[in-house]
PDB file of N, CA, C and O in Angstrom:
ATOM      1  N   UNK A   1     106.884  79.296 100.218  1.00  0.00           N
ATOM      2  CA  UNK A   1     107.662  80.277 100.951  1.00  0.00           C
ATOM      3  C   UNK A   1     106.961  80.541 102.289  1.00  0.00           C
ATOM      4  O   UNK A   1     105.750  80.527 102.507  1.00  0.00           O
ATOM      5  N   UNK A   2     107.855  80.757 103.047  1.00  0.00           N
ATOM      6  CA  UNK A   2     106.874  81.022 104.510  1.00  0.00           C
ATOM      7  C   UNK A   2     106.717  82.161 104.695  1.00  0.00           C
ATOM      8  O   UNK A   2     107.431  82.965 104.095  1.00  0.00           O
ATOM      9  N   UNK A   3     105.531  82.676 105.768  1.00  0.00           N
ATOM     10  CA  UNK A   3     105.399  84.094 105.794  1.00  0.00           C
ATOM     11  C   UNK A   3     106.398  84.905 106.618  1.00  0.00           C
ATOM     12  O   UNK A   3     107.179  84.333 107.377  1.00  0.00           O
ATOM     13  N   UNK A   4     106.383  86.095 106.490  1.00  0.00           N
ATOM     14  CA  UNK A   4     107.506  86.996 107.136  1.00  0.00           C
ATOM     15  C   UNK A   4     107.111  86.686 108.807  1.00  0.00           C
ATOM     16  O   UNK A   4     106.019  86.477 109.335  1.00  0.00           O
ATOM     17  N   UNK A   5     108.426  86.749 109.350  1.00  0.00           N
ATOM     18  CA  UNK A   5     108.144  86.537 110.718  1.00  0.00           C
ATOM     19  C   UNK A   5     108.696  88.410 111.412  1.00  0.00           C
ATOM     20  O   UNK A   5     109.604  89.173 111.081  1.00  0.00           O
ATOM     21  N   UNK A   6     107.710  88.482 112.344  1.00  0.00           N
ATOM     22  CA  UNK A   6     107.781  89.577 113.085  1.00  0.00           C
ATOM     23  C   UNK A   6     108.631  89.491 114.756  1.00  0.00           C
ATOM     24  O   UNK A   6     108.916  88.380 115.203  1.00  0.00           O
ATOM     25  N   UNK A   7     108.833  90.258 115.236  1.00  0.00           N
ATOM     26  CA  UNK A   7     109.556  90.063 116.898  1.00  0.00           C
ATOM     27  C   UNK A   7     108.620  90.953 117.115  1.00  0.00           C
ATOM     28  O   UNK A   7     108.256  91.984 116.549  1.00  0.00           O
ATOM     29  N   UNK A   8     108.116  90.024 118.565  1.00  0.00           N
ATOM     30  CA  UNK A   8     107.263  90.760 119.014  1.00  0.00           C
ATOM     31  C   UNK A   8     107.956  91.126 120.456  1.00  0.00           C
ATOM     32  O   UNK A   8     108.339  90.170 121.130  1.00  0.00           O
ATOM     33  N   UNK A   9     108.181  92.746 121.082  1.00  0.00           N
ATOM     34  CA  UNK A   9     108.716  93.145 122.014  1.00  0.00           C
ATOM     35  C   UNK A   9     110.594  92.928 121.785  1.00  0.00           C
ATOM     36  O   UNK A   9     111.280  92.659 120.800  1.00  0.00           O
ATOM     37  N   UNK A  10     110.832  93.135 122.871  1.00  0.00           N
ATOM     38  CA  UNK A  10     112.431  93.468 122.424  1.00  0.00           C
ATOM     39  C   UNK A  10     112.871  91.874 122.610  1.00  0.00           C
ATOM     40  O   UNK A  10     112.146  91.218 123.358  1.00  0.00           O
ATOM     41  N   UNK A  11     114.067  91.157 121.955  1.00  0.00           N
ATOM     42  CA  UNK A  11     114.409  90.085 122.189  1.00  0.00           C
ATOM     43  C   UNK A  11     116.036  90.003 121.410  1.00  0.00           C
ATOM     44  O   UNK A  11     116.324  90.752 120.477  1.00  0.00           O
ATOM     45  N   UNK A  12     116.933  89.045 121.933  1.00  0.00           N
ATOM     46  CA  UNK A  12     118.058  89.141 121.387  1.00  0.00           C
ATOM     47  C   UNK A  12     118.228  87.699 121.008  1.00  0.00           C
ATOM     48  O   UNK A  12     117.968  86.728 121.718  1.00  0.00           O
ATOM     49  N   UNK A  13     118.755  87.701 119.648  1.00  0.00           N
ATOM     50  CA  UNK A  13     118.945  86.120 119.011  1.00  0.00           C
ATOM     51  C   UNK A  13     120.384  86.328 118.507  1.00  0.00           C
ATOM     52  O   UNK A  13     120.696  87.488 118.236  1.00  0.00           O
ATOM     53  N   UNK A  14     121.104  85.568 118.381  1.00  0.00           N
ATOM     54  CA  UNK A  14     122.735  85.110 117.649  1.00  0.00           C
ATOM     55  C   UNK A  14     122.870  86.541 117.788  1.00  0.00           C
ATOM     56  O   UNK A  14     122.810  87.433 116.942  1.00  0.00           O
ATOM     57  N   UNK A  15     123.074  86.573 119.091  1.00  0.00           N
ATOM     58  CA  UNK A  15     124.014  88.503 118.827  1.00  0.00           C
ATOM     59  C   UNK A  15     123.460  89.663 118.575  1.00  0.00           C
ATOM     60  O   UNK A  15     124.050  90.697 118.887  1.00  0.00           O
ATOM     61  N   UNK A  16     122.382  89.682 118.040  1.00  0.00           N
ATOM     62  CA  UNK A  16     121.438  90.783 117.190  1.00  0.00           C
ATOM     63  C   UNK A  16     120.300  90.782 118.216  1.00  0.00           C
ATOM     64  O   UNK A  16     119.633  89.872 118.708  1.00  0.00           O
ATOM     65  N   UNK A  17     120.307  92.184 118.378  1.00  0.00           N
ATOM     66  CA  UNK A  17     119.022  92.866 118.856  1.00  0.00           C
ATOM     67  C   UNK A  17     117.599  93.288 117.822  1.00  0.00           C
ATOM     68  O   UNK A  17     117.559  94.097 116.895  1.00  0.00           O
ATOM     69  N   UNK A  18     116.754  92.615 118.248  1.00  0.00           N
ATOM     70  CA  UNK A  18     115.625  92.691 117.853  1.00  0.00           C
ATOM     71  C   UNK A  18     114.756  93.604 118.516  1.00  0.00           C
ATOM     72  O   UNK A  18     114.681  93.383 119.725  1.00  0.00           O
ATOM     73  N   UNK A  19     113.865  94.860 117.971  1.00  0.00           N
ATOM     74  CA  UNK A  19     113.118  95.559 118.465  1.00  0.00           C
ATOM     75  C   UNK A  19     111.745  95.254 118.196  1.00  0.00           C
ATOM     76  O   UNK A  19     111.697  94.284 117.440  1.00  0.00           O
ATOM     77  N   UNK A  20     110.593  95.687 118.507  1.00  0.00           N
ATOM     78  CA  UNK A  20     109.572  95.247 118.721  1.00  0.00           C
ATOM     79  C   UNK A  20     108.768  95.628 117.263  1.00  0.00           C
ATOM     80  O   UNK A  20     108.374  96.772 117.034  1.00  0.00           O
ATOM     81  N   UNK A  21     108.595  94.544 116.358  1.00  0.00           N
ATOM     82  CA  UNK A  21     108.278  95.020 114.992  1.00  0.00           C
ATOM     83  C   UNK A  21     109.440  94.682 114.167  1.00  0.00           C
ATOM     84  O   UNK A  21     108.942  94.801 113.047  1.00  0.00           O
ATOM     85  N   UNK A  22     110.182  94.473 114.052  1.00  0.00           N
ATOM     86  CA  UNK A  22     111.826  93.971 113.471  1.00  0.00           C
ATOM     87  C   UNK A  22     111.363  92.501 112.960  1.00  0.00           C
ATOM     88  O   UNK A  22     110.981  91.585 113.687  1.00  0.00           O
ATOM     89  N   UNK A  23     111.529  92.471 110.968  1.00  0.00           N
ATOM     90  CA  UNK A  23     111.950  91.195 110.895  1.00  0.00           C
ATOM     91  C   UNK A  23     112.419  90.694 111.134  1.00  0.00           C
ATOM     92  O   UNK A  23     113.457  91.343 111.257  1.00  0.00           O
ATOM     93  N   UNK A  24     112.719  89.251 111.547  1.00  0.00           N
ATOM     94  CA  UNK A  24     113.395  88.225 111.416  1.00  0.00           C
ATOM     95  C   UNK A  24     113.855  87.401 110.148  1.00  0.00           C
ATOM     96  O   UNK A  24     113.067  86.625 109.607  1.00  0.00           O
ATOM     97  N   UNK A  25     115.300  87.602 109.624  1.00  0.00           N
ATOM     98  CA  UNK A  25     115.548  87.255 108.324  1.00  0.00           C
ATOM     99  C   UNK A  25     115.314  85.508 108.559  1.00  0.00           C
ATOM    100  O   UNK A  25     115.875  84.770 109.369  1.00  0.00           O
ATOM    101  N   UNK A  26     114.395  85.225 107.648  1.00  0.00           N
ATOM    102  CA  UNK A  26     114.579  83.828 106.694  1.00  0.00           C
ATOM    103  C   UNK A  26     115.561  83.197 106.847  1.00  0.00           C
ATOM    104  O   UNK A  26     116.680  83.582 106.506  1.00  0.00           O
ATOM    105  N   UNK A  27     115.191  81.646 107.623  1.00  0.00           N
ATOM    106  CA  UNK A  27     116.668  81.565 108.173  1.00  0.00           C
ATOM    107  C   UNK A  27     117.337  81.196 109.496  1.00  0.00           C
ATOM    108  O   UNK A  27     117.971  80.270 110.002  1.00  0.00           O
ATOM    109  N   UNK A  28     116.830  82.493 109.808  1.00  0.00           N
ATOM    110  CA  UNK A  28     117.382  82.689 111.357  1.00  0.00           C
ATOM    111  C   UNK A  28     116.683  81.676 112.621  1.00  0.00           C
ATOM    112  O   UNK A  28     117.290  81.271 113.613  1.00  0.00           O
ATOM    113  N   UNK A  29     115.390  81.434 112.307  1.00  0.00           N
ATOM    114  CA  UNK A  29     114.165  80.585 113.200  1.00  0.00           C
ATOM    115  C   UNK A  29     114.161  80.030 112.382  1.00  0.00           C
ATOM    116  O   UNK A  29     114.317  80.287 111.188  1.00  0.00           O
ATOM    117  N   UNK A  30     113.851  78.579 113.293  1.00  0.00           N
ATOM    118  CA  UNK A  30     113.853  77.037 112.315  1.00  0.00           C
ATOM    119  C   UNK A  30     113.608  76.066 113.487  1.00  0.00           C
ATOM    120  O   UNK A  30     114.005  76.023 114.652  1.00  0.00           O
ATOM    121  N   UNK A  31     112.665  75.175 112.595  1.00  0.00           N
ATOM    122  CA  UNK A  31     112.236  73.787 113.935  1.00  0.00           C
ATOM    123  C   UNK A  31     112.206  74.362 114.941  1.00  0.00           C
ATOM    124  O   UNK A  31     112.034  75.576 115.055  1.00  0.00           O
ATOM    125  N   UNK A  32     112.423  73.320 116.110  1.00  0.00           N
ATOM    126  CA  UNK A  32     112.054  73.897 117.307  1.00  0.00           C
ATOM    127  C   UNK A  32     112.166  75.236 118.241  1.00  0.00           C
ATOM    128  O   UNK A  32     111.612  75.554 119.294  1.00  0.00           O
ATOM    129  N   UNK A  33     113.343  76.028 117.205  1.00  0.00           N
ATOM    130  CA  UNK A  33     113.250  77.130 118.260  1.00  0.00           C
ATOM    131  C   UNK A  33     112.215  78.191 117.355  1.00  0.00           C
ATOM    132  O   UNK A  33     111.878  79.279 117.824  1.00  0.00           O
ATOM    133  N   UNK A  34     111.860  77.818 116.288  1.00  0.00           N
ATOM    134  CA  UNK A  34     111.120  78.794 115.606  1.00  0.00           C
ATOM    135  C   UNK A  34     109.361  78.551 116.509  1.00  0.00           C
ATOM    136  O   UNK A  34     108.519  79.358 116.903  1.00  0.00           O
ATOM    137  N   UNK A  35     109.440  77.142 116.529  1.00  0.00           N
ATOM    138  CA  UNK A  35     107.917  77.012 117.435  1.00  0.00           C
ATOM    139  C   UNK A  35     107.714  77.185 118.852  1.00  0.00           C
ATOM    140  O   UNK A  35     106.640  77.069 119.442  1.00  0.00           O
ATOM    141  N   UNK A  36     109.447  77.628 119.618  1.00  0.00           N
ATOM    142  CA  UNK A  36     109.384  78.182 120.842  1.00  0.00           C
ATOM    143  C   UNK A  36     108.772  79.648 121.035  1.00  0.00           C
ATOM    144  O   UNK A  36     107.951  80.190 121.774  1.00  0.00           O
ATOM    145  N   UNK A  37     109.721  80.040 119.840  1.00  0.00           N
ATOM    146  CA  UNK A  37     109.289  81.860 119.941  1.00  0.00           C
ATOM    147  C   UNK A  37     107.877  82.208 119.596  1.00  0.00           C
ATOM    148  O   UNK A  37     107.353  83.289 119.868  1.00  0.00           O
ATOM    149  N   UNK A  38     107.178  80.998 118.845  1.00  0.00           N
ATOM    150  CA  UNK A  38     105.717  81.266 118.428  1.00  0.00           C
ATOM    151  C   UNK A  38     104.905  80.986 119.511  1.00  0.00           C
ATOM    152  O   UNK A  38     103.928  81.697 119.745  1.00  0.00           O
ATOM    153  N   UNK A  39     105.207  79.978 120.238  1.00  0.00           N
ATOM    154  CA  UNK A  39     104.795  79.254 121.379  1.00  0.00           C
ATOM    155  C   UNK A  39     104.607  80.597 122.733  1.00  0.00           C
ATOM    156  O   UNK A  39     103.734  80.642 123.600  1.00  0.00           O
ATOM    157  N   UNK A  40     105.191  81.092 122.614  1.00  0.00           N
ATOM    158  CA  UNK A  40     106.072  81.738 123.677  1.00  0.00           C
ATOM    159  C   UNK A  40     105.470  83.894 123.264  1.00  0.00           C
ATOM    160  O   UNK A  40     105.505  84.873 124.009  1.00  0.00           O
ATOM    161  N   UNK A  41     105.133  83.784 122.171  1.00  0.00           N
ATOM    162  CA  UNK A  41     104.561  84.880 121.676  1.00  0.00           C
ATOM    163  C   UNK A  41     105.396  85.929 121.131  1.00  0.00           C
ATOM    164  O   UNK A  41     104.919  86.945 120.625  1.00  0.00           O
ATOM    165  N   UNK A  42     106.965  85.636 121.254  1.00  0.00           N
ATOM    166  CA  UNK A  42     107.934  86.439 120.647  1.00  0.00           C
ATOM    167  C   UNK A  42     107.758  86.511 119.194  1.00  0.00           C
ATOM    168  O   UNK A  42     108.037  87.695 119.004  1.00  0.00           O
ATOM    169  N   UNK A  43     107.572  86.184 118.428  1.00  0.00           N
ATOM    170  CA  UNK A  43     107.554  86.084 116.985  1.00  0.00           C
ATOM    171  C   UNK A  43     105.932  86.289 116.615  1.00  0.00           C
ATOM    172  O   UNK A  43     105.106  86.257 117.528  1.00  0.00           O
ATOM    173  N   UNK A  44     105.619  86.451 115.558  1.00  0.00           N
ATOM    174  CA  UNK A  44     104.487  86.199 114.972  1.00  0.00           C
ATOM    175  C   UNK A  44     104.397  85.884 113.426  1.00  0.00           C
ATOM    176  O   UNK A  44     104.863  86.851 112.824  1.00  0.00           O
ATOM    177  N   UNK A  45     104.094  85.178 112.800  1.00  0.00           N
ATOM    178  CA  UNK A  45     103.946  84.958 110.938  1.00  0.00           C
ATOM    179  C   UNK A  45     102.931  86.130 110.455  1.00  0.00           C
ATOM    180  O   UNK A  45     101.748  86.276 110.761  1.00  0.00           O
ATOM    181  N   UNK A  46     103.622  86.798 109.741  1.00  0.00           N
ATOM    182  CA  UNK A  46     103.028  87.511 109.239  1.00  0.00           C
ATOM    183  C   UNK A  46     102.679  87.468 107.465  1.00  0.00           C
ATOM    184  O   UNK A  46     103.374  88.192 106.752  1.00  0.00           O
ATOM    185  N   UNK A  47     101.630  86.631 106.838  1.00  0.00           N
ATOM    186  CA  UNK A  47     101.742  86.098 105.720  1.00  0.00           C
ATOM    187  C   UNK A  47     100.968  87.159 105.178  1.00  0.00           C
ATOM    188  O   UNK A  47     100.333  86.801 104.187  1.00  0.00           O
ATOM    189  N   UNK A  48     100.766  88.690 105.597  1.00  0.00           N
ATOM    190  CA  UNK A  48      99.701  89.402 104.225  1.00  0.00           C
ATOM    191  C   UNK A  48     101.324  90.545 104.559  1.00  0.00           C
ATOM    192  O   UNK A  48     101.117  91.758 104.579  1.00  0.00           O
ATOM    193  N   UNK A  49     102.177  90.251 104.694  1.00  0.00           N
ATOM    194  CA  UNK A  49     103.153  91.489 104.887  1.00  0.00           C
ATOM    195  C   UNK A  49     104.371  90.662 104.246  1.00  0.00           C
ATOM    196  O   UNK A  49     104.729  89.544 104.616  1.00  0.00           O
ATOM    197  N   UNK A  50     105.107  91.651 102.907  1.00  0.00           N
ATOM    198  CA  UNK A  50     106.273  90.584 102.350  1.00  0.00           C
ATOM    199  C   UNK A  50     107.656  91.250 103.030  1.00  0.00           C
ATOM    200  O   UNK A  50     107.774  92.292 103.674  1.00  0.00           O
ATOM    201  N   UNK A  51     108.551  90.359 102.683  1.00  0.00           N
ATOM    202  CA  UNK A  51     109.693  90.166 103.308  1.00  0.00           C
ATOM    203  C   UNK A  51     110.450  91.506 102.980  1.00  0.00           C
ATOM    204  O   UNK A  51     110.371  91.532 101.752  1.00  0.00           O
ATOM    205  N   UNK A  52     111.025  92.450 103.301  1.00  0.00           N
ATOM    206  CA  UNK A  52     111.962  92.942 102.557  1.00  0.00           C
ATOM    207  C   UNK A  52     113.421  92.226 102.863  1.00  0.00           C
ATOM    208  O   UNK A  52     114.184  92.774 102.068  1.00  0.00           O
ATOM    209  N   UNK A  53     113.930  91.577 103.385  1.00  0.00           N
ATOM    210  CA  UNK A  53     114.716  90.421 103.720  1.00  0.00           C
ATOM    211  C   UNK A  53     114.822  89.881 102.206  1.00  0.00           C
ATOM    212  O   UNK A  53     115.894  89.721 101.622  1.00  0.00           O
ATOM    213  N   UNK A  54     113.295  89.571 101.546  1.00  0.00           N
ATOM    214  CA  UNK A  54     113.226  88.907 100.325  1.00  0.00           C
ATOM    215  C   UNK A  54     113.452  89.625  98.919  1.00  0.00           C
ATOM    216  O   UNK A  54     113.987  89.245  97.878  1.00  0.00           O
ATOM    217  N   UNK A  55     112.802  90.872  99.319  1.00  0.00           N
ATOM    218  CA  UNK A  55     112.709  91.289  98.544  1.00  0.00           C
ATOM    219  C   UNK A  55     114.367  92.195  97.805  1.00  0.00           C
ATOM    220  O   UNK A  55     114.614  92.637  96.682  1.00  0.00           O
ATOM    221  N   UNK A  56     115.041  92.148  98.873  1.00  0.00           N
ATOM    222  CA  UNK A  56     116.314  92.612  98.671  1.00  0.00           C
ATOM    223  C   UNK A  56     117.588  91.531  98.790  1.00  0.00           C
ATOM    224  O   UNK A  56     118.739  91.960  98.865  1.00  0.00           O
ATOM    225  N   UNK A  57     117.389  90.547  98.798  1.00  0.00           N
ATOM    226  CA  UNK A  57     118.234  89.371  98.682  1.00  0.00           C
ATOM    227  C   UNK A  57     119.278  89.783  98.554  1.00  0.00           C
ATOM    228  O   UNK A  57     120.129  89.512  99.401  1.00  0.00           O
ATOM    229  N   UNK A  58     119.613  90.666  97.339  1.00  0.00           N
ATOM    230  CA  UNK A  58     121.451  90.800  97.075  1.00  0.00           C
ATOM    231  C   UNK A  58     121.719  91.377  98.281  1.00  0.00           C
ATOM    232  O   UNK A  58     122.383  90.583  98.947  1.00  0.00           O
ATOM    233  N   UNK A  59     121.504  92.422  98.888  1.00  0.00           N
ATOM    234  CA  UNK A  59     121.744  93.467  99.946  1.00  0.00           C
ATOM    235  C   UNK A  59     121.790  92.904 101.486  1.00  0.00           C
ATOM    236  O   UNK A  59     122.447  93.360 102.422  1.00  0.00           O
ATOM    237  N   UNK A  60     121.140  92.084 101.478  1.00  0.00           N
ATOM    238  CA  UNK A  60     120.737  91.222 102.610  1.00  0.00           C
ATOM    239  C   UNK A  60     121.415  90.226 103.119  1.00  0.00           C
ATOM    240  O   UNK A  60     121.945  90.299 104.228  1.00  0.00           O
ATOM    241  N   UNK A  61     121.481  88.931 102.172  1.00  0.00           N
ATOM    242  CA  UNK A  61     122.098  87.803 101.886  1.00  0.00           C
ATOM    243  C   UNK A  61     120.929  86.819 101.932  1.00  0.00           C
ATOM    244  O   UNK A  61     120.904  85.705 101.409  1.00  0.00           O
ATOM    245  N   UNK A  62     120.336  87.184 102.372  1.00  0.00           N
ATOM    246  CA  UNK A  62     118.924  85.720 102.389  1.00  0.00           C
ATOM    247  C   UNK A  62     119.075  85.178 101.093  1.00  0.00           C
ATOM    248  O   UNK A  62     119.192  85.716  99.992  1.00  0.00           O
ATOM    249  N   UNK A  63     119.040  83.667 101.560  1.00  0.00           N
ATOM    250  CA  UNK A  63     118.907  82.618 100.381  1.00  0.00           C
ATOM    251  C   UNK A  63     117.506  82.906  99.897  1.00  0.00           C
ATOM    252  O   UNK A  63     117.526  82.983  98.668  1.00  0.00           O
ATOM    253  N   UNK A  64     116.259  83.102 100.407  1.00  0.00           N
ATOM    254  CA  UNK A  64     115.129  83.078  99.359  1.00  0.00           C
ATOM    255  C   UNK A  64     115.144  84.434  99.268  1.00  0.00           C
ATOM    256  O   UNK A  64     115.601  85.278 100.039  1.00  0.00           O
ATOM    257  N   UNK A  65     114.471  84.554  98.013  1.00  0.00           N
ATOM    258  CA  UNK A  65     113.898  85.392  97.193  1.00  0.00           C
ATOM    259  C   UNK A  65     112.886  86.051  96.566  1.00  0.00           C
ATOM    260  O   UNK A  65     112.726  85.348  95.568  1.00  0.00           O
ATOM    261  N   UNK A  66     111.985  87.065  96.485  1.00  0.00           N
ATOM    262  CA  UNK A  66     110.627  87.660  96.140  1.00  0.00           C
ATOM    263  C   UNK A  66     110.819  88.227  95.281  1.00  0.00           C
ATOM    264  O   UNK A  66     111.628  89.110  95.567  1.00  0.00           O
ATOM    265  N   UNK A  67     110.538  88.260  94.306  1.00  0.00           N
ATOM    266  CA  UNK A  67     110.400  89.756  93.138  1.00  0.00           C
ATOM    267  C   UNK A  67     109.768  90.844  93.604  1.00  0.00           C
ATOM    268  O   UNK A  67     109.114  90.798  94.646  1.00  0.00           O
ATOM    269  N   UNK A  68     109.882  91.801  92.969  1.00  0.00           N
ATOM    270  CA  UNK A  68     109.006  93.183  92.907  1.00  0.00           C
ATOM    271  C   UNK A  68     107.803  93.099  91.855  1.00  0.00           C
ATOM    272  O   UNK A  68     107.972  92.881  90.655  1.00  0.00           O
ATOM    273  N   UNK A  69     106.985  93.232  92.264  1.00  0.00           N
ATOM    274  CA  UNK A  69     105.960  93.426  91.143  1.00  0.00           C
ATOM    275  C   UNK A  69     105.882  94.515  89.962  1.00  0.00           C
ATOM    276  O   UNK A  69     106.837  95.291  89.987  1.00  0.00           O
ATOM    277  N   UNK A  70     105.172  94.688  89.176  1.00  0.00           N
ATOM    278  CA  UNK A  70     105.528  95.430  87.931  1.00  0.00           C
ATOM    279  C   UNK A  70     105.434  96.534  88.352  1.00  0.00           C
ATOM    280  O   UNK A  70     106.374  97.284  88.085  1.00  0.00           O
ATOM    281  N   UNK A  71     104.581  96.945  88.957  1.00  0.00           N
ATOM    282  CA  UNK A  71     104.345  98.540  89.856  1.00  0.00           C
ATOM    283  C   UNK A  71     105.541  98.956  90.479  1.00  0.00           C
ATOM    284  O   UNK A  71     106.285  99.788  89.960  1.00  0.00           O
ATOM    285  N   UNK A  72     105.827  98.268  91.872  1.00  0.00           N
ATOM    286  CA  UNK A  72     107.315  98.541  92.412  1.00  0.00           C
ATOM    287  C   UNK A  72     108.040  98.630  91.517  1.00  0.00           C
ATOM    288  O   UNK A  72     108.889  99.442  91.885  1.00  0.00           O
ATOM    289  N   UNK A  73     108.333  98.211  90.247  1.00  0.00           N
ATOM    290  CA  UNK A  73     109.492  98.239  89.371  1.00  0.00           C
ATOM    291  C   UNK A  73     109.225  99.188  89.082  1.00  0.00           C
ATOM    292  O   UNK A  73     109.960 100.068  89.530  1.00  0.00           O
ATOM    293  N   UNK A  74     108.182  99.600  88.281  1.00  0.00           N
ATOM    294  CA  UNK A  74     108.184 101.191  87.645  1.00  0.00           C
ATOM    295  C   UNK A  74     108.480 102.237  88.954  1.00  0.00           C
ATOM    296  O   UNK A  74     109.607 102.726  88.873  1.00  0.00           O
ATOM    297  N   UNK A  75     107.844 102.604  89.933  1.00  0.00           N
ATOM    298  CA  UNK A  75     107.953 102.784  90.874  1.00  0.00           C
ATOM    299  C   UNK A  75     109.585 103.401  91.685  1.00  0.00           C
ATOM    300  O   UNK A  75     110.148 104.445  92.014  1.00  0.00           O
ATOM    301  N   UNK A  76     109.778 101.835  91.684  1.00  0.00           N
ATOM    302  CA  UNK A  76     111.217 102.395  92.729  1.00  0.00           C
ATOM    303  C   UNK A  76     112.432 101.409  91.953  1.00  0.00           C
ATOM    304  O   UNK A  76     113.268 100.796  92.616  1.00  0.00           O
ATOM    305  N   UNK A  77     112.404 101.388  91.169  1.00  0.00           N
ATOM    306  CA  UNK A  77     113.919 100.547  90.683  1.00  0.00           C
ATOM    307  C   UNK A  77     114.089 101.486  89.235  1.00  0.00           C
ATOM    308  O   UNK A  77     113.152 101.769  88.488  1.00  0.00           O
ATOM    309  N   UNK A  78     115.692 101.937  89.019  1.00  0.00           N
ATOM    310  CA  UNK A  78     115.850 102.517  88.061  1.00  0.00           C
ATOM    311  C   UNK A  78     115.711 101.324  86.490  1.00  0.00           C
ATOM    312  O   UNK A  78     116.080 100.158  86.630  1.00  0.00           O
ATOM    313  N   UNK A  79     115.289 101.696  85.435  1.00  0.00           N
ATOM    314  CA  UNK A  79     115.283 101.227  84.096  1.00  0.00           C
ATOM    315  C   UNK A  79     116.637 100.578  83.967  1.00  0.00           C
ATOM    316  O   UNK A  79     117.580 100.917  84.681  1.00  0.00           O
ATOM    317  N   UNK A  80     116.713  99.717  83.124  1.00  0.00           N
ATOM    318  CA  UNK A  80     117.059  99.358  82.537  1.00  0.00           C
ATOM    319  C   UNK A  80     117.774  99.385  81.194  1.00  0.00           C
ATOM    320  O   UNK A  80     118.149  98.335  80.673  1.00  0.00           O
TER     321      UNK A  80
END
């Protein structure tokens, strides 16, 4: 899985405004324009920070997916 990507400063992609700190859903950057915006300092990988993109898949639509760990479950998701 790749790490969460960040926008760094304000930037606009497919229509959508990006603010400075705003994921970028999974997806959206790919090949070369994903290594422009890295190139270029707009983006950054952020691999110790998880997706909520991922972590909320149904809500979202992102094709990949993260679980919640057992904590977050007790935590913040109602029982079962």
């Amino acid at each position: 899985m790749r790490p969460t990507l960040i926008c760094i400063h304000h930037h606009e992609l497919a229509g959508r405004q990006f603010l400075h700190g705003d994921e970028i859903a999974p997806g959206v950057l790919d090949g070369e324009l994903l290594g422009y915006w890295l190139d270029h300092g707009w983006a950054r990988e952020m691999p110790e920070r998880r997706s909520l993109q991922r972590l909320f898949s149904v809500f979202s639509g992102a094709k990949e997916k993260e679980p919640l760990d057992r904590h977050e479950l007790t935590a913040y998701a109602l029982p079962e």
